[in-house]
Backbone bond lengths (Angstrom), bond angles and torsions (degrees), N, CA, C in turn:
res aa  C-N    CA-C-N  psi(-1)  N-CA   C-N-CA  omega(-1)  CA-C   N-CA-C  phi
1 X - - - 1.441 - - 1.524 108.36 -
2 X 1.046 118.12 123.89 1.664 137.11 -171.82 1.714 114.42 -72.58
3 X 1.658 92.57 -40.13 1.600 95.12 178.91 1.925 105.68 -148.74
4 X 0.697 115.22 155.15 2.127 127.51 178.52 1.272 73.21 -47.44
5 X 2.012 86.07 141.92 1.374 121.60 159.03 2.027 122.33 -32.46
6 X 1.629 95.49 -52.19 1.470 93.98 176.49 1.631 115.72 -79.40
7 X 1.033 123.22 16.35 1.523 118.09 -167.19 1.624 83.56 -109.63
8 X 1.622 122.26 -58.22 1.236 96.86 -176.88 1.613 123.06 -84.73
9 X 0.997 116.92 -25.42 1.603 112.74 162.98 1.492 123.95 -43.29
10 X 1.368 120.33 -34.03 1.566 136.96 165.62 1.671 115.24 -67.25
11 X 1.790 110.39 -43.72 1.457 122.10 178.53 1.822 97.74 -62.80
12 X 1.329 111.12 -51.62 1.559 119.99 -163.55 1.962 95.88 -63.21
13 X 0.945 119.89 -45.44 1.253 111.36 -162.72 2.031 102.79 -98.41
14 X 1.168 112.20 7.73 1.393 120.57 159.34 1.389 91.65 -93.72
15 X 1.062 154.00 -50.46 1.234 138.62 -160.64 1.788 109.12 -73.05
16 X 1.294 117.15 -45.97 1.042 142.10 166.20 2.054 105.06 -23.44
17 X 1.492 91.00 -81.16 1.229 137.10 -176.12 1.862 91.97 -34.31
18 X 1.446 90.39 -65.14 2.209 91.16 -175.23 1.374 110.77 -66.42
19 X 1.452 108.82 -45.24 1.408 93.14 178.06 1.537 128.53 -87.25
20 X 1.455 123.80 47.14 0.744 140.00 135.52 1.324 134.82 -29.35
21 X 1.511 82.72 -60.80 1.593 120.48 -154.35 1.930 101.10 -77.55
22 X 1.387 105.60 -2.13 1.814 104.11 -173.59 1.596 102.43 -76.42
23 X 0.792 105.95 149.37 1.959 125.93 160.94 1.395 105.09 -42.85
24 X 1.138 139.98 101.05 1.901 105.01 -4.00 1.163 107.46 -96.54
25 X 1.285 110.23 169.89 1.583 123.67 -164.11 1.670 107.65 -77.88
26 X 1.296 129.53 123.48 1.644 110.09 -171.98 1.569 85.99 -128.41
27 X 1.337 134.07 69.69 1.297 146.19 119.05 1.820 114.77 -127.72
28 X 0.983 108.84 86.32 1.318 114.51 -159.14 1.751 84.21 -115.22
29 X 1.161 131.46 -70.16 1.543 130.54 -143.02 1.931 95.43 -116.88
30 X 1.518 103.53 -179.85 0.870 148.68 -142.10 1.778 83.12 -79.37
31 X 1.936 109.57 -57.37 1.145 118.58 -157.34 1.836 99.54 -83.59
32 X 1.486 121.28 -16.91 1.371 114.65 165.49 1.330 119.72 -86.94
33 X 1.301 117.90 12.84 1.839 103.03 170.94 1.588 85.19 -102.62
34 X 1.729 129.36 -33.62 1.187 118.19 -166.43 1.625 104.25 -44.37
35 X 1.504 91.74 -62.59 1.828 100.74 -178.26 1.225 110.29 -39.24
36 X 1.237 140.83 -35.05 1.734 154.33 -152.30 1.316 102.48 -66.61
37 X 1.934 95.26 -57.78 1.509 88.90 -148.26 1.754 89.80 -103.38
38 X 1.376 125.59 12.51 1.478 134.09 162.55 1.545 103.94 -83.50
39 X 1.225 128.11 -52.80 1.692 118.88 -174.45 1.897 98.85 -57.77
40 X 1.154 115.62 -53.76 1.508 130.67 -156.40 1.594 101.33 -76.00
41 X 1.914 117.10 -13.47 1.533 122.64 -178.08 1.777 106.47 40.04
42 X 1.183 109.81 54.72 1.777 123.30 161.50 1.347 96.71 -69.84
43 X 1.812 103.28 112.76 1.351 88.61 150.65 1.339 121.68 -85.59
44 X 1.586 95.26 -170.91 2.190 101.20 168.62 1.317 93.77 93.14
45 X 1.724 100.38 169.11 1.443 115.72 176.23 1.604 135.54 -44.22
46 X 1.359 93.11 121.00 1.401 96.93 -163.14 1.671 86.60 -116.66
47 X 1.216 109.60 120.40 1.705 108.23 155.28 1.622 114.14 -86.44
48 X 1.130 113.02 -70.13 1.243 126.03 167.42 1.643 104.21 84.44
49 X 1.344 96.52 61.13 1.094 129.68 165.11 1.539 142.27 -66.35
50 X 1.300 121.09 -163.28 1.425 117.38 156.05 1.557 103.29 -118.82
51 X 0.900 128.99 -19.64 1.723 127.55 170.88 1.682 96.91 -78.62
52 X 1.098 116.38 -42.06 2.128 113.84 178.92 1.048 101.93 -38.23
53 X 1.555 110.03 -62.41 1.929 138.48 -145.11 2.142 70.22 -65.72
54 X 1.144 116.58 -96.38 1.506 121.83 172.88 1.073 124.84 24.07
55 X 1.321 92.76 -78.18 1.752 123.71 170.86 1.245 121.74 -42.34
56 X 1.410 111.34 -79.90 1.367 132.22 155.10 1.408 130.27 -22.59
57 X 1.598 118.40 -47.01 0.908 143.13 169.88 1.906 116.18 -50.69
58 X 1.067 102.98 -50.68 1.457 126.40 -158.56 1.611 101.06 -98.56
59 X 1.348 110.20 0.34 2.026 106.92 174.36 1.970 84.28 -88.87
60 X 1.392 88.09 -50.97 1.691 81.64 -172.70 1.894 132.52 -4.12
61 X 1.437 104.75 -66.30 1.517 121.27 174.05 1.241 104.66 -54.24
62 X 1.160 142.88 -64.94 1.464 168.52 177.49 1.732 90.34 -41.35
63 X 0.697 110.93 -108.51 1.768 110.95 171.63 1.102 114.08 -1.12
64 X 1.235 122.32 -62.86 1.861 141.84 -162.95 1.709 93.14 -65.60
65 X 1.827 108.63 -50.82 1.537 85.29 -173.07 1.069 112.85 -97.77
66 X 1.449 124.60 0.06 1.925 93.74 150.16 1.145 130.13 -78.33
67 X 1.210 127.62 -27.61 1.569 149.78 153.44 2.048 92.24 -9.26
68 X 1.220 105.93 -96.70 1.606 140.90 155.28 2.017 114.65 -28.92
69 X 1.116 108.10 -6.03 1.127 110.79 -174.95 1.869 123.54 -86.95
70 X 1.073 123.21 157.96 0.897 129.28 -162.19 1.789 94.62 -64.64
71 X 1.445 130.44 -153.33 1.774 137.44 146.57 1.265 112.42 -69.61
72 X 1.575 120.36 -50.50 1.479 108.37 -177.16 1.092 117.35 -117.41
73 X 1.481 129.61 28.47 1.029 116.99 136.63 1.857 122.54 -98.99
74 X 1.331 102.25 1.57 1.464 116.84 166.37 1.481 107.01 -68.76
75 X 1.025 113.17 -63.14 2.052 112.89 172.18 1.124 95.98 -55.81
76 X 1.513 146.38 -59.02 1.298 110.28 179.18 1.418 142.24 -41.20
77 X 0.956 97.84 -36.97 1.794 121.18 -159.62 1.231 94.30 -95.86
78 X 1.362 127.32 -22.76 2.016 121.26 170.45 1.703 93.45 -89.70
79 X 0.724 114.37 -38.88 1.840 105.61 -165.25 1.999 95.66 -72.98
80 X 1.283 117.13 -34.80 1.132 111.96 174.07 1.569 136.57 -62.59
81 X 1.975 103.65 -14.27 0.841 119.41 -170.90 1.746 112.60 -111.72
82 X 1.707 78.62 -9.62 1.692 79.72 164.41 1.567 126.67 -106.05
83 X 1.660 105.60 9.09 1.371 117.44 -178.02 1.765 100.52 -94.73
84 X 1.386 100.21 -45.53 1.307 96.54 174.96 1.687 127.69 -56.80
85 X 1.793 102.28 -36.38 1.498 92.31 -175.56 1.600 99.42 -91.56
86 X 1.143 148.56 32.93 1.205 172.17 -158.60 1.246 94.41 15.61
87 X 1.398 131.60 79.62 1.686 129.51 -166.26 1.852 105.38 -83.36
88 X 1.223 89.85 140.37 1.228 110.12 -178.19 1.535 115.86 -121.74
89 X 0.893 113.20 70.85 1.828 103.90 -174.85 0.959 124.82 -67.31
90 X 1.515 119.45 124.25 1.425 144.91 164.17 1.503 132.23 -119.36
91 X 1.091 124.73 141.56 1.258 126.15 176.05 1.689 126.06 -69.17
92 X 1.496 118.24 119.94 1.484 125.24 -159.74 1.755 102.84 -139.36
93 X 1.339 91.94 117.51 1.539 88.44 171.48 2.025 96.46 -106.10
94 X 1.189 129.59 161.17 1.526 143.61 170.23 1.741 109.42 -173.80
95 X 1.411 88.86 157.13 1.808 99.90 170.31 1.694 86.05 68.04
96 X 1.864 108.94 -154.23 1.129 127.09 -154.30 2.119 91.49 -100.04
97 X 1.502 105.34 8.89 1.653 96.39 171.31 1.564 113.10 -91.38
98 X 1.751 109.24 146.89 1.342 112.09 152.57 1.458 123.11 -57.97
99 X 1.769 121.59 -175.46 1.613 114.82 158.59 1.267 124.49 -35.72
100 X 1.337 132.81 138.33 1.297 161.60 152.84 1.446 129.87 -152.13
101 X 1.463 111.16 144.04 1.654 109.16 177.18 1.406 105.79 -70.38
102 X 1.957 97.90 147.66 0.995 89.59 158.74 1.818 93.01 -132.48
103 X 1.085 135.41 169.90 1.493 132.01 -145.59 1.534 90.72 -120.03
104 X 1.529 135.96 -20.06 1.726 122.04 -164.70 1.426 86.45 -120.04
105 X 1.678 97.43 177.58 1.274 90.44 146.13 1.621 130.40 -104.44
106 X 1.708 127.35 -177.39 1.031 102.90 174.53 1.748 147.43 -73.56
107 X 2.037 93.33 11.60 1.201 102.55 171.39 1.445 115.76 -99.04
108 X 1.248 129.10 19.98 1.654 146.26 -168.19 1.566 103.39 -91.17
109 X 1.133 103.52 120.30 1.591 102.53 -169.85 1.614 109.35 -64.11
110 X 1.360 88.30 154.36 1.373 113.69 -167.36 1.735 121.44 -50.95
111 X 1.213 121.82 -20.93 1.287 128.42 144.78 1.305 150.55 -102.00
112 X 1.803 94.29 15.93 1.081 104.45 132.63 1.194 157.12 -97.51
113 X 1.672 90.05 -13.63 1.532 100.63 164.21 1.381 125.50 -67.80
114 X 1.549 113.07 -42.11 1.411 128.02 152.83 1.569 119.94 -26.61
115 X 1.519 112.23 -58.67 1.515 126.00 179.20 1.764 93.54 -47.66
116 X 1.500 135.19 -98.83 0.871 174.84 162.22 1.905 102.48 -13.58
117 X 0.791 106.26 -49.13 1.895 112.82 175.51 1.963 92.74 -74.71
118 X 1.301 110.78 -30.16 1.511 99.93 -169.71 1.887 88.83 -89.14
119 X 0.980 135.05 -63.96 1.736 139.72 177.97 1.444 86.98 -7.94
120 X 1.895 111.46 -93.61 0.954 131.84 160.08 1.399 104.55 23.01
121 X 1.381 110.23 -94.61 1.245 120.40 -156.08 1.652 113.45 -57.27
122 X 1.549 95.69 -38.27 1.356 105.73 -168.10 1.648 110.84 -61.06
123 X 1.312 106.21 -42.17 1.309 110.93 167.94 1.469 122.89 -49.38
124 X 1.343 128.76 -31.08 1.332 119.24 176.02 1.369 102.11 -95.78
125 X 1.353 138.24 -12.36 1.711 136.56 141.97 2.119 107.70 -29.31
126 X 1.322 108.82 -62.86 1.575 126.60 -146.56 1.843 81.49 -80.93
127 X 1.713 115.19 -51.64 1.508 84.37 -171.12 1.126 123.42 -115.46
128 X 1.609 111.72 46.72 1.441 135.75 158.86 1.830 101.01 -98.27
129 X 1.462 107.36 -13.36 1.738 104.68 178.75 1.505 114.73 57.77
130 X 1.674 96.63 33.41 1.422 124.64 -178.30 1.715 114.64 -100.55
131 X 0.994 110.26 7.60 2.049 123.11 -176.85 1.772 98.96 -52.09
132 X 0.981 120.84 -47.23 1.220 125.07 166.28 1.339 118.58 -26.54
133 X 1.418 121.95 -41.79 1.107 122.37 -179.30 1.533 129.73 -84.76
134 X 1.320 121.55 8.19 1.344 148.81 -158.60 1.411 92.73 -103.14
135 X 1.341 143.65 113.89 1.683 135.04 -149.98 1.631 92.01 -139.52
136 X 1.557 97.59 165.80 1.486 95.30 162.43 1.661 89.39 -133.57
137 X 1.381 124.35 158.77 1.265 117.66 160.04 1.218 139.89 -49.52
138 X 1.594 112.19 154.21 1.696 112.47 -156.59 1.641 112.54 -100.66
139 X 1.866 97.49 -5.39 1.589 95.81 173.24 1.061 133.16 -75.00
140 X 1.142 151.12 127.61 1.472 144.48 178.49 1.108 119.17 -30.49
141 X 1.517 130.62 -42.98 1.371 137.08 178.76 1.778 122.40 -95.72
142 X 1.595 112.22 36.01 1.561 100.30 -165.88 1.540 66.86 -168.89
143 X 1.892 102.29 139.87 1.295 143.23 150.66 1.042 123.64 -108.60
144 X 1.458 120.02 25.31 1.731 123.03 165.02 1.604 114.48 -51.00
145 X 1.520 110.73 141.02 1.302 83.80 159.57 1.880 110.45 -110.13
146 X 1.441 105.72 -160.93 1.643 103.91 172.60 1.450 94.93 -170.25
147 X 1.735 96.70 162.80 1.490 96.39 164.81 1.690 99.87 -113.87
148 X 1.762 83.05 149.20 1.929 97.63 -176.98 1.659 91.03 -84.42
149 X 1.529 114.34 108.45 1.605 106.62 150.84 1.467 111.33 -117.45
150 X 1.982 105.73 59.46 1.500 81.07 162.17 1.506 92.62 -119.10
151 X 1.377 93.12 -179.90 2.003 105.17 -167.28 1.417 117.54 -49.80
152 X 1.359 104.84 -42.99 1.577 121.44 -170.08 1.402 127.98 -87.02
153 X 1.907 100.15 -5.47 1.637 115.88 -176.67 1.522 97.07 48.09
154 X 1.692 108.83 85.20 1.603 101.15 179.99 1.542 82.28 -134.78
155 X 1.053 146.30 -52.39 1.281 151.47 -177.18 1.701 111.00 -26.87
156 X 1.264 108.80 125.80 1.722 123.65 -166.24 1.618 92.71 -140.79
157 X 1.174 135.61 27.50 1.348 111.32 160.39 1.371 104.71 -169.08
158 X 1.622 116.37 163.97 1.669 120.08 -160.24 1.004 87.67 -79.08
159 X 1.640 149.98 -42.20 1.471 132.41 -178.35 1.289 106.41 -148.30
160 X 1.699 114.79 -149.28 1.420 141.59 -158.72 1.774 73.25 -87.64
161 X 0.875 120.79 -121.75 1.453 155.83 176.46 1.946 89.74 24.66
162 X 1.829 119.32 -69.55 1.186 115.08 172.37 1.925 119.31 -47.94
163 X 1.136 107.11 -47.56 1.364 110.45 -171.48 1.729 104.70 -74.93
164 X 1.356 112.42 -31.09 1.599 99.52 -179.85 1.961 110.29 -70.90
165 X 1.569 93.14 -35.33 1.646 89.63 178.15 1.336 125.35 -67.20
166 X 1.135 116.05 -17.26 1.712 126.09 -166.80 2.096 91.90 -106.79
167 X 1.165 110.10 -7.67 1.443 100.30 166.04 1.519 116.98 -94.87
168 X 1.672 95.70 -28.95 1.715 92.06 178.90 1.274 102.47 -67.63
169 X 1.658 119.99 -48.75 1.179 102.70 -155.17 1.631 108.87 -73.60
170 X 1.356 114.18 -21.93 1.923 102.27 160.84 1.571 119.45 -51.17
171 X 1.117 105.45 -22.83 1.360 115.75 -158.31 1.535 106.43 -63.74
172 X 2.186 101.69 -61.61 1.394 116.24 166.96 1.476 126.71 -57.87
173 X 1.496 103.05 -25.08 1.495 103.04 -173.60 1.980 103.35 -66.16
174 X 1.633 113.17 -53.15 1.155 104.56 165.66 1.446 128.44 -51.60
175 X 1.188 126.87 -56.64 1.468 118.02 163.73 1.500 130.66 -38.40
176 X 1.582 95.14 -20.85 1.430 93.53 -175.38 1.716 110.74 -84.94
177 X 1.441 107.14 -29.41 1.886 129.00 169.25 1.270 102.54 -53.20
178 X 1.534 113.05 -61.02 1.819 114.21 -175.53 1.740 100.40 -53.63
179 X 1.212 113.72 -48.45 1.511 92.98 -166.05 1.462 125.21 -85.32
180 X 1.644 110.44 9.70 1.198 112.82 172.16 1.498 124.23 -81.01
181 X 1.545 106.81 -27.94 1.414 158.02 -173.81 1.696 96.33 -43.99
């Protein structure tokens, strides 16, 4: 494991969180942030609203370009996101985790905890001198991004679905060489 349980569980569901936002958009309603913040098990106040969905909605961009960001404008854009959710770090154990910070409290709306749980993380990304691992996809047709947490930094695509299509289509392109042959 490259980084604490909460650093990548926070990276995985920031990644999650932006690519949302791809064609087509799959945080659209009321019942896809439910799923959001149920796959990702956020605790704390959940309205689950139409101002949340809003909310939520609109860290997205913001995320993506620090994600994508240079070094210093990456500390900018995390320190900005931790001034805004006015982070306070404290130590919280819940559920089946040991100690870990968590920076709001659990009445801090839900995108801000999001904002601030993703900073968080990013920060132990920048001073592990781990930015490297912050990816965008390798298919021609997809701007997902992801983080690489496997050991060997071999991972080139946001999922199954990108990496199986860009293998078939290597696949045909060679078949198509052999049979010209």
């Amino acid at each position: 494991m490259q980084f604490a349980h909460d650093t990548e569980d926070a990276l995985v569901a920031a990644e999650v969180l932006i690519n949302t936002a791809s064609e087509p958009d799959t945080l659209t309603t009321l019942a896809d942030l439910a799923d959001l913040v149920r796959q990702h098990r956020w605790t704390g106040f959940f309205a689950g609203d139409a101002a949340e969905l809003k909310q939520v909605r609109a860290l997205r961009p913001r995320l993506r370009a620090i994600w994508l960001a240079d070094e210093a404008e990456q500390a900018e854009g995390i320190n900005a996101l931790l001034r805004e959710g006015k982070a306070l770090p404290q130590l919280v154990r819940h559920d089946e985790f040991d100690w870990h910070p968590h920076a709001t409290t659990q009445e801090s709306p839900l995108a801000i905890r999001m904002s601030v749980e993703a900073a968080m993380a990013l920060i132990d990304v920048m001073r592990a001198g781990e930015r490297s691992r912050l990816e965008t996809c390798d298919a021609d047709d997809c701007d997902n991004v992801y983080v690489d947490l496997s050991r060997n930094r071999s991972r080139r695509f946001c999922g199954t679905t990108c990496s199986n299509r860009v293998a078939a289509a290597a696949y045909r392109a060679r078949q198509s060489e052999e049979s010209e042959v």
